[in-house]
VEXKEDREN-534093 format. One line per 10 residues: number of its first residue (from 0); their letters; for each residue x, y, z of C-alpha. Coordinates in Angstrom, 3 decimals, always signed. Example, Ala and Ser with C-alpha at 12.3 -4.5 7.8 and 13.67 -1.06 7.14 Angstrom:
0	AS	+12.300,-4.500,+7.800 ~ +13.670,-1.060,+7.140
// end
This chain:
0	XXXXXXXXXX	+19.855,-52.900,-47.548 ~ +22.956,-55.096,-46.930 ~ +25.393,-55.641,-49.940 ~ +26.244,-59.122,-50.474 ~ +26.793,-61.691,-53.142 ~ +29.614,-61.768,-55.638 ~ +31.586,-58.620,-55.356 ~ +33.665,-57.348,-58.320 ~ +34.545,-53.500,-57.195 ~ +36.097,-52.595,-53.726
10	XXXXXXXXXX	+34.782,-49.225,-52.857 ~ +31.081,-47.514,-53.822 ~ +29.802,-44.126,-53.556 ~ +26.028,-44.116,-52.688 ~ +24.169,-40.867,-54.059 ~ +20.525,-39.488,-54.285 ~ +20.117,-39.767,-50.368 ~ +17.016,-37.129,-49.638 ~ +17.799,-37.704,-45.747 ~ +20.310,-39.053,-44.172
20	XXXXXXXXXX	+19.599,-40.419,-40.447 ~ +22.869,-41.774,-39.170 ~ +21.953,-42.163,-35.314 ~ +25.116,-41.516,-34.385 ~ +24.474,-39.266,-31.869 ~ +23.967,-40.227,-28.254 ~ +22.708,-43.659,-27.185 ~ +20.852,-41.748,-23.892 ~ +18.972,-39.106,-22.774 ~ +16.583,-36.964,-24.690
30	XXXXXXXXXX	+16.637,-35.977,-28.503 ~ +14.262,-33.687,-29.288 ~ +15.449,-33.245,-33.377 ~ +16.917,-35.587,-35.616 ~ +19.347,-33.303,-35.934 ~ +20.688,-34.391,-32.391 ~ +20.178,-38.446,-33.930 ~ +22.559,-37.526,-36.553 ~ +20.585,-35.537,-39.455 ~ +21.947,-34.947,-42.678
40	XXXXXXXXXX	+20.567,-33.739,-45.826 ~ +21.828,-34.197,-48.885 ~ +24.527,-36.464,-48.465 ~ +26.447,-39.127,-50.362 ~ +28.599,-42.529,-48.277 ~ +31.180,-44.291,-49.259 ~ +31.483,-47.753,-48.444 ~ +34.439,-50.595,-48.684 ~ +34.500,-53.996,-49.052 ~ +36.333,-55.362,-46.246
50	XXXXXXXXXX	+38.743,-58.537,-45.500 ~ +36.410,-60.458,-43.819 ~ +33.850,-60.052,-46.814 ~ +31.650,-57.456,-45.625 ~ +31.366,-53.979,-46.062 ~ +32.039,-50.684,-43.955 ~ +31.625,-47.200,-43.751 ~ +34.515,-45.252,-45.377 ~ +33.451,-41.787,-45.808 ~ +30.232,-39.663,-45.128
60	XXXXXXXXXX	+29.938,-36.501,-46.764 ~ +27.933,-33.887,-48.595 ~ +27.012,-34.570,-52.008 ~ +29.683,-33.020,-54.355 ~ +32.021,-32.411,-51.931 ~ +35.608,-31.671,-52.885 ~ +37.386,-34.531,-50.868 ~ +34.912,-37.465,-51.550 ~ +37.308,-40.785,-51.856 ~ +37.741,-41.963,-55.973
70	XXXXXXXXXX	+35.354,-44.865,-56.045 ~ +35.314,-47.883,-58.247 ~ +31.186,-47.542,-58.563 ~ +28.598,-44.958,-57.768 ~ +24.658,-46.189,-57.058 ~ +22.359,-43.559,-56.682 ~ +19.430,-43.461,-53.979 ~ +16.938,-41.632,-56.467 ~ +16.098,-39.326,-53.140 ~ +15.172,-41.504,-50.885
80	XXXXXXXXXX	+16.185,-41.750,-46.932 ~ +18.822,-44.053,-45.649 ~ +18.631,-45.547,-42.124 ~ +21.015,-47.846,-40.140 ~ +19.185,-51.286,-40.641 ~ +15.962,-51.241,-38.525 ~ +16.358,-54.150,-35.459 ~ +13.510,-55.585,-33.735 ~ +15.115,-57.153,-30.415 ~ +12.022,-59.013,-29.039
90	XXXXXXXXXX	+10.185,-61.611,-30.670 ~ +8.123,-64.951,-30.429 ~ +7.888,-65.376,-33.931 ~ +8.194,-69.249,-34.612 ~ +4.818,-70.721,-33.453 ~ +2.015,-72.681,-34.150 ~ -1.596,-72.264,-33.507 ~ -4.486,-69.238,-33.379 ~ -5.658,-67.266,-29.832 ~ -7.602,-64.997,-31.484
100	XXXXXXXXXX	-10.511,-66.581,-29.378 ~ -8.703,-65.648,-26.535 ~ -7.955,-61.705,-27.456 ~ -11.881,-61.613,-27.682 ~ -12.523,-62.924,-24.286 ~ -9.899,-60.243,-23.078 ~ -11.998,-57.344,-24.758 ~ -15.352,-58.774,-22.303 ~ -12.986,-58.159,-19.687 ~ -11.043,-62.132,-18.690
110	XXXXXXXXXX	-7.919,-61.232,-17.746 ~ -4.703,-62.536,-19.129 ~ -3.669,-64.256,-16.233 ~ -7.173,-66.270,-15.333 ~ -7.200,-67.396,-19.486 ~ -3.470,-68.907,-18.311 ~ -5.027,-70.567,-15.117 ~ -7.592,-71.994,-17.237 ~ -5.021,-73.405,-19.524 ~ -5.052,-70.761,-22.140
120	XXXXXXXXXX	-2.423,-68.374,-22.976 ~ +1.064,-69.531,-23.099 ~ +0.213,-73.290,-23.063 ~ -2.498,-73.319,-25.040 ~ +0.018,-72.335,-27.940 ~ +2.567,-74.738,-26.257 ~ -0.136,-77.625,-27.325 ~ -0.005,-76.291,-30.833 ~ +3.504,-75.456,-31.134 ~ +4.904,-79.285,-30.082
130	XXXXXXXXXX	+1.945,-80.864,-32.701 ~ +3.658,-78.666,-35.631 ~ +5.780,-79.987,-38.389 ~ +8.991,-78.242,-38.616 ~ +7.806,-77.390,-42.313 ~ +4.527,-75.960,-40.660 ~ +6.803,-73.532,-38.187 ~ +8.791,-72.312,-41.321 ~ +5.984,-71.285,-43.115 ~ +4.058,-69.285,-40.946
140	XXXXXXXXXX	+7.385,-67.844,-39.305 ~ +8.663,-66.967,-43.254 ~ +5.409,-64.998,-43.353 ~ +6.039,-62.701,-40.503 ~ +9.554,-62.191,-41.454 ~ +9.016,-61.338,-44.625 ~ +6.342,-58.647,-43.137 ~ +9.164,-57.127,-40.977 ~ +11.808,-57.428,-43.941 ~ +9.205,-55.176,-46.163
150	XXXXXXXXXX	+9.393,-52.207,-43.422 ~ +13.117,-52.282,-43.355 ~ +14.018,-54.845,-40.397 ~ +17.625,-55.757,-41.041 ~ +18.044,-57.526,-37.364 ~ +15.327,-59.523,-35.648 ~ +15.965,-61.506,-32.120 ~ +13.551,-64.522,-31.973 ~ +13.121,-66.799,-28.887 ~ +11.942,-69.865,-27.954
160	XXXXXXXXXX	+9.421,-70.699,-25.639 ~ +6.681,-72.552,-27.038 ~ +8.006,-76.013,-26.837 ~ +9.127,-76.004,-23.353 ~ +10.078,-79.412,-23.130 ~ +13.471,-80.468,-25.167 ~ +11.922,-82.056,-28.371 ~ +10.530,-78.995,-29.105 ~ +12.797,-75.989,-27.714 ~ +15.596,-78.110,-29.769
170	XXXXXXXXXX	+12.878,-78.228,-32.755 ~ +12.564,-74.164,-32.586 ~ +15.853,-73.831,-32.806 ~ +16.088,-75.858,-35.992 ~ +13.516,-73.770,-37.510 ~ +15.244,-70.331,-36.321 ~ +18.508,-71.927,-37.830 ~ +16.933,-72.772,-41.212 ~ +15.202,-68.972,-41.000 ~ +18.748,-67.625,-40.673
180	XXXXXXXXXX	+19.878,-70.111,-44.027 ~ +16.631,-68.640,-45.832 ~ +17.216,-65.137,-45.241 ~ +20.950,-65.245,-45.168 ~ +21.553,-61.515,-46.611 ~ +18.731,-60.021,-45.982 ~ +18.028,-60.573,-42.163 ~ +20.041,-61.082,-39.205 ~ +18.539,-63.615,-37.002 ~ +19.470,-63.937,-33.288
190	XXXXXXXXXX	+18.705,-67.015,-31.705 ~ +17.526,-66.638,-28.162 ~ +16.625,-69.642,-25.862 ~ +13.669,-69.173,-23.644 ~ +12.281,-72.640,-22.298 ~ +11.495,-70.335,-18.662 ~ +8.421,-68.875,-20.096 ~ +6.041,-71.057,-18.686 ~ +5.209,-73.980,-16.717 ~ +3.971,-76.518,-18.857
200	XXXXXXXXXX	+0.785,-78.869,-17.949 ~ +2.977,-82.098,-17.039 ~ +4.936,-79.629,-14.096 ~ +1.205,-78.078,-13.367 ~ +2.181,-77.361,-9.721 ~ +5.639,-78.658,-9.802 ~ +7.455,-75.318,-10.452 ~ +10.929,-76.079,-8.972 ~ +10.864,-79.665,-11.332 ~ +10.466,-77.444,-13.909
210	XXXXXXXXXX	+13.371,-75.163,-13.223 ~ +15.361,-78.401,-12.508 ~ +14.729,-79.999,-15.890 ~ +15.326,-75.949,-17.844 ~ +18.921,-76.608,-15.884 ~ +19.316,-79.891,-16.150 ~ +18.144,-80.990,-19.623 ~ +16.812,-78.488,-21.814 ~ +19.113,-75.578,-21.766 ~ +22.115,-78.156,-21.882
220	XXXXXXXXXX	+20.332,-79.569,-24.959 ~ +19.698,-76.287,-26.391 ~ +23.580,-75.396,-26.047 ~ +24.345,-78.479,-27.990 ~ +21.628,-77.219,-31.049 ~ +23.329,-76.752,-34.396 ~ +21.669,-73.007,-33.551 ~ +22.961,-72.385,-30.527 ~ +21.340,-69.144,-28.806 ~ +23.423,-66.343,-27.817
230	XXXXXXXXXX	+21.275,-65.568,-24.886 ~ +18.860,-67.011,-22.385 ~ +15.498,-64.999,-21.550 ~ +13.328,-65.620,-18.154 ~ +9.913,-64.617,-17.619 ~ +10.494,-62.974,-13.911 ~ +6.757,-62.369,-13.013 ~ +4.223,-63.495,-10.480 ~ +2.361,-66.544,-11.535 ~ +5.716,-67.668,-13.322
240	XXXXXXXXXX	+9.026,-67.409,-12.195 ~ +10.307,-65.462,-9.230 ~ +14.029,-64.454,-9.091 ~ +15.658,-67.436,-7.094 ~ +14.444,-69.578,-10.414 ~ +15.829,-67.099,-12.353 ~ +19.353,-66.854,-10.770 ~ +19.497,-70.356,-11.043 ~ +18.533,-70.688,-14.509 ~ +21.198,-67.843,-14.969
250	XXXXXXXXXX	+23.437,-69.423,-13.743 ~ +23.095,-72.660,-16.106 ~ +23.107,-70.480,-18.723 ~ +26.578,-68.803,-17.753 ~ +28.157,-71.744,-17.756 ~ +26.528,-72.895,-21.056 ~ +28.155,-69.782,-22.671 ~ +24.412,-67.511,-22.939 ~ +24.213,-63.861,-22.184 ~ +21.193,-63.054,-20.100
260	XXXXXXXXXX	+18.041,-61.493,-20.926 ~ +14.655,-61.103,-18.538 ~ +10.922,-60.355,-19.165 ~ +10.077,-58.121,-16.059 ~ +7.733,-55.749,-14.252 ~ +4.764,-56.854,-17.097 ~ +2.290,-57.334,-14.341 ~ +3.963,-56.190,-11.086 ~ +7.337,-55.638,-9.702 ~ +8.884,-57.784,-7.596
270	XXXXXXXXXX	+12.397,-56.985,-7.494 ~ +13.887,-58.151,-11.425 ~ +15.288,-55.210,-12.382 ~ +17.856,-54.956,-9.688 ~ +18.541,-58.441,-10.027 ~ +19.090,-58.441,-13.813 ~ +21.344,-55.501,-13.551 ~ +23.415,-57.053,-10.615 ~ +23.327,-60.104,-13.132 ~ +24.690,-57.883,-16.048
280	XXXXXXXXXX	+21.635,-58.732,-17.823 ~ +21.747,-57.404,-21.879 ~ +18.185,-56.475,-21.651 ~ +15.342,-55.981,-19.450 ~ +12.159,-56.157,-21.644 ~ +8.210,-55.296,-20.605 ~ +8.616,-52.701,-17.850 ~ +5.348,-51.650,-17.200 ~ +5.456,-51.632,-13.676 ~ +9.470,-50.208,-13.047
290	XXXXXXXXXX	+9.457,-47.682,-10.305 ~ +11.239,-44.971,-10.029 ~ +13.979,-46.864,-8.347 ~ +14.233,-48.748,-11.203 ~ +14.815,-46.200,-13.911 ~ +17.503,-45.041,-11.809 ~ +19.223,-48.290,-11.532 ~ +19.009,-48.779,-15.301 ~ +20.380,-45.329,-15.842 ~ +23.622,-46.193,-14.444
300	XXXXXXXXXX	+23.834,-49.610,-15.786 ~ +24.591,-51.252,-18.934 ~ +21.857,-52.696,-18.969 ~ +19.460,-51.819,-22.031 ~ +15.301,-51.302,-21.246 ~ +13.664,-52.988,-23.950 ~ +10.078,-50.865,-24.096 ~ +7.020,-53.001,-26.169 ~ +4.070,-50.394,-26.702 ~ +2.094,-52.924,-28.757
310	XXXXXXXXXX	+1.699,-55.413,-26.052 ~ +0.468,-52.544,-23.966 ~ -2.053,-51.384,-26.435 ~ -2.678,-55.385,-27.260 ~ -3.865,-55.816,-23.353 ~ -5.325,-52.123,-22.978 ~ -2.644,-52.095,-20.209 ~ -0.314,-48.811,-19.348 ~ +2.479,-48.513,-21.351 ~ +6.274,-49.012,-20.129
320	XXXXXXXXXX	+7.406,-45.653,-18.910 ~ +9.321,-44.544,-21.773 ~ +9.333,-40.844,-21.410 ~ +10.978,-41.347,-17.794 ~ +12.842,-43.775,-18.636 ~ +14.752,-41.520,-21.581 ~ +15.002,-38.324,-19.290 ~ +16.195,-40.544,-16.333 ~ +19.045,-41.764,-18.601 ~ +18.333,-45.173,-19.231
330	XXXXXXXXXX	+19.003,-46.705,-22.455 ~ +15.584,-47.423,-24.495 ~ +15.254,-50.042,-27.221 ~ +11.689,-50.759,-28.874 ~ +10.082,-54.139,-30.083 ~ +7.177,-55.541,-31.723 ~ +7.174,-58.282,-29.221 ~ +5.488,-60.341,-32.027 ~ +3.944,-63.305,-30.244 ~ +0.336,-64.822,-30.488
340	XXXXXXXXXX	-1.536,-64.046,-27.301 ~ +0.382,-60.469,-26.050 ~ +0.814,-58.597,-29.526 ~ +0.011,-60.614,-32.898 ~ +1.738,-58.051,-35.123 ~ +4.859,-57.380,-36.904 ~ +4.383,-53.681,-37.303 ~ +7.300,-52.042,-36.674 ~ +5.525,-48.467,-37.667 ~ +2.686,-49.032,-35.306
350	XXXXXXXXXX	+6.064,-49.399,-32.518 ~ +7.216,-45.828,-33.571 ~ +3.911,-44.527,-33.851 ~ +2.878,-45.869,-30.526 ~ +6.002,-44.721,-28.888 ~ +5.977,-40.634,-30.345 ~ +1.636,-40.555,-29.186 ~ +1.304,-42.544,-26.295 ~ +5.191,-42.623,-25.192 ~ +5.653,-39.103,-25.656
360	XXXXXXXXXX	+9.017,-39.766,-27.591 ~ +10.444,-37.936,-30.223 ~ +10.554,-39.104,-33.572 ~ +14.554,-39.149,-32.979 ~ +14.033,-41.000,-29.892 ~ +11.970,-43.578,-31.506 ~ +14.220,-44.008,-34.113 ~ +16.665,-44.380,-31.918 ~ +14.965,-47.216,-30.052 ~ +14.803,-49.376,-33.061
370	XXXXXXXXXX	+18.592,-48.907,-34.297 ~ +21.213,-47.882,-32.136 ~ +19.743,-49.388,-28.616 ~ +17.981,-52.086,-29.836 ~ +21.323,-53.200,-31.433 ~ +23.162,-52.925,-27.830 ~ +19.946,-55.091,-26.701 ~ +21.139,-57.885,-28.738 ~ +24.898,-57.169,-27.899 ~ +25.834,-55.587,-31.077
380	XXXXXXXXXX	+25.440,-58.866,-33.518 ~ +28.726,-59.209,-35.469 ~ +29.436,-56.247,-34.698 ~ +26.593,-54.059,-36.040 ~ +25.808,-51.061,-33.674 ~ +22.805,-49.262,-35.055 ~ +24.882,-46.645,-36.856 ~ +26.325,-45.491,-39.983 ~ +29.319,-44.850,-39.189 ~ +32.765,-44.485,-40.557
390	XXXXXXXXXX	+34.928,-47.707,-39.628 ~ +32.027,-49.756,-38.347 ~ +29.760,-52.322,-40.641 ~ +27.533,-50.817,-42.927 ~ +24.216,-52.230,-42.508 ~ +21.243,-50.046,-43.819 ~ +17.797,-49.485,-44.461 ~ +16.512,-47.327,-47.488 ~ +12.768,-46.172,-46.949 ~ +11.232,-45.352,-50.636
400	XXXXXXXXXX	+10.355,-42.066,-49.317 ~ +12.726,-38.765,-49.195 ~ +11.659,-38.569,-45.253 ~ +11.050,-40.442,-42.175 ~ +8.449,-37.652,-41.448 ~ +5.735,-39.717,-42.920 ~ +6.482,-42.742,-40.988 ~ +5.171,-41.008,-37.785 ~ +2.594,-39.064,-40.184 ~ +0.400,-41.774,-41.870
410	XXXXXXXXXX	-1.082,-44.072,-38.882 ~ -1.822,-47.745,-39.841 ~ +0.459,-47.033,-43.159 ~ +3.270,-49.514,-42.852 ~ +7.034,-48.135,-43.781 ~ +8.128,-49.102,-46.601 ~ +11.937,-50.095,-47.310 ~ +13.633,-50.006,-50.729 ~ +15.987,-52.889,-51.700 ~ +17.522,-51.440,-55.199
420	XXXXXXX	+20.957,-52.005,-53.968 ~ +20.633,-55.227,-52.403 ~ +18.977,-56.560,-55.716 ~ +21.937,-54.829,-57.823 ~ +24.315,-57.044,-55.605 ~ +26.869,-53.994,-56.602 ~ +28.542,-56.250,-58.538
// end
């Protein structure tokens, strides 16, 4: 729910709101109620329209109480629940092509690394991806944003990565940039650049001339995109790129003006997390394989773990340690990870699901991993910081149900958001 389009009245009460989750409560260590996410029942906000054309939280209360501001408007809720806008930090969303062949060969037991040495995986949708019209990327993309708009995703991150040559990294872009046009209002799209995900077929054993032309030509060209990214990711594995290509590539992006971002410890660790941090990295993302050592370092860092349970599940592979990385103090952020060949979803209620029965979370710490952290992941976009909160922007998500109980409840049901207030434009 974001309130935008013509405004005629300055300041609105919003009533009828079953359950209010604010997630205002702390960004680390465990939660074990929604209370301790910032619980309220039976509560009413008041928001303003600022100078700068948005709105902000001016008042959060209980419903009748004796000191709520006058208001020009009042737009009642009908008992439902209202959220901070849901944020998915970690997608692959603008591609082209089908590896459903591929997911079946992984269930008779190929690996996802020997389908990438026989030219599947990655590449394979590189092929597919640089052969698509931009009009052919915007449709299919439109699709899967419109899936994550319908369960309440107000923020979604989506990299590049499929091109990985400059023609079609720059081409991504242009898509991402027309995605942002088309859903102005209803979605905030971060651009991320990610031409190190692979080593495409005409550097097939010519790694480092890769990494030279990411530095020397396509991030350079990507910085010059009329949708520039705001960060640069890295895939930091074996088989792709170890960490002296990724301090260099870092270092490009620095000086382009890009935050860094890295894909680490999917398949093994071999040193990225210490390296990102000492980098001052956003986000780490994957983490399947961070030791103990790890967790640790990320606990007394800024840096933000970025936990995907669907790719796990996707590649019957262990799942990032969540629950340790939550009582070691790390901050956790969760993702679909939507991509073709690692996790071909968009469910953002399979993420929460995954993450309370596999991840032994807490509902509050799941919730938490798709608001408040996943909002520092992506560096608090115009300023939104996965809260309601009085004095910051008010960016929401209202679920057509009076709890978020049944989110975790129903498996395989997707959420549900409720957009009465966006349509009324409050004008």
């Amino acid at each position: 729910m974001r309130m935008t389009g013509p405004i005629a009245r300055r300041k609105v009460r919003i009533t009828g709101i079953s359950q209010l989750v604010t997630c205002a409560g702390p960004e680390r260590g465990p939660l074990p109620t929604l209370a301790a996410l910032g619980e309220h029942r039976d509560a009413q906000v008041v928001v303003r329209h600022n100078l700068e054309g948005g709105w902000e939280v001016a008042w959060i209360g209980s419903a009748g109480a004796a000191d709520t501001p006058t208001c020009d408007a009042s737009f009642d809720l009908g008992g439902r629940t209202l959220l901070p806008g849901l944020v998915d930090c970690h997608t692959h969303l603008v591609f082209a092509g089908d590896r459903s062949h591929e997911f079946t060969q992984r269930l008779s037991g190929v690996s996802y690394q020997a389908l990438a040495q026989a030219g599947g995986g990655i590449v394979h949708t590189v092929q597919r991806t640089r052969a698509a019209t931009v009009p052919q990327l915007i449709e299919s993309a439109t699709h899967r944003l419109e899936d994550l708009a319908l369960q309440g995703a107000r923020v979604v991150e989506i990299k590049t990565g499929y091109g990985l040559d400059v023609a079609t990294e720059c081409k991504i872009l242009n898509v991402i940039g027309i995605l942002q046009q088309r859903f102005a209002g209803i979605v905030e799209i971060v651009a991320t650049a990610m031409p190190a995900h692979a080593v495409p077929p005409e550097f097939s054993g010519d790694r480092q001339g890769y990494v030279d032309a990411v530095c020397q030509h396509i991030l350079p060209a990507m910085a010059r995109c009329g949708t520039a990214p705001s960060f640069v990711d890295v895939f930091v594995e074996q088989g792709y790129f170890d960490v002296d290509d990724a301090q260099r590539i870092a270092a490009t992006a620095r000086d382009l003006g890009m935050q860094l971002k890295a894909h680490v410890d999917e398949f093994a660790d071999i040193g990225a997390v210490p390296w990102a941090i000492a980098q001052g990295a956003t986000s780490v993302e994957h983490l399947l394989h961070t030791s103990a050592s790890g967790i640790a370092q990320l606990a007394k860092s800024s840096t933000v773990a970025v936990g995907l349970p669907l790719t796990s599940v996707f590649l019957r592979e262990q799942l990032a340690p969540l629950r340790a990385l939550v009582d070691g103090g790390a901050a956790l952020a969760l993702a679909t990870d939507c991509n073709p060949g690692s996790a071909m979803t968009t469910s953002l209620t399979l993420v929460l699901q995954l993450a309370v029965l596999l991840g032994k979370l807490s509902p509050a710490e799941a919730l938490r991993g798709i608001t408040r952290c996943a909002a520092l992941a992506l560096g608090q976009p115009n300023g939104y910081t996965g809260r309601i909160a009085v004095g910051e922007p008010f960016l929401a998500t209202v679920l057509d149900a009076a709890s978020v109980d049944g989110v975790f409840y129903e498996l395989g049901t997707p959420m549900r958001s409720w957009d009465g207030l966006l349509q009324a434009r409050i004008g």
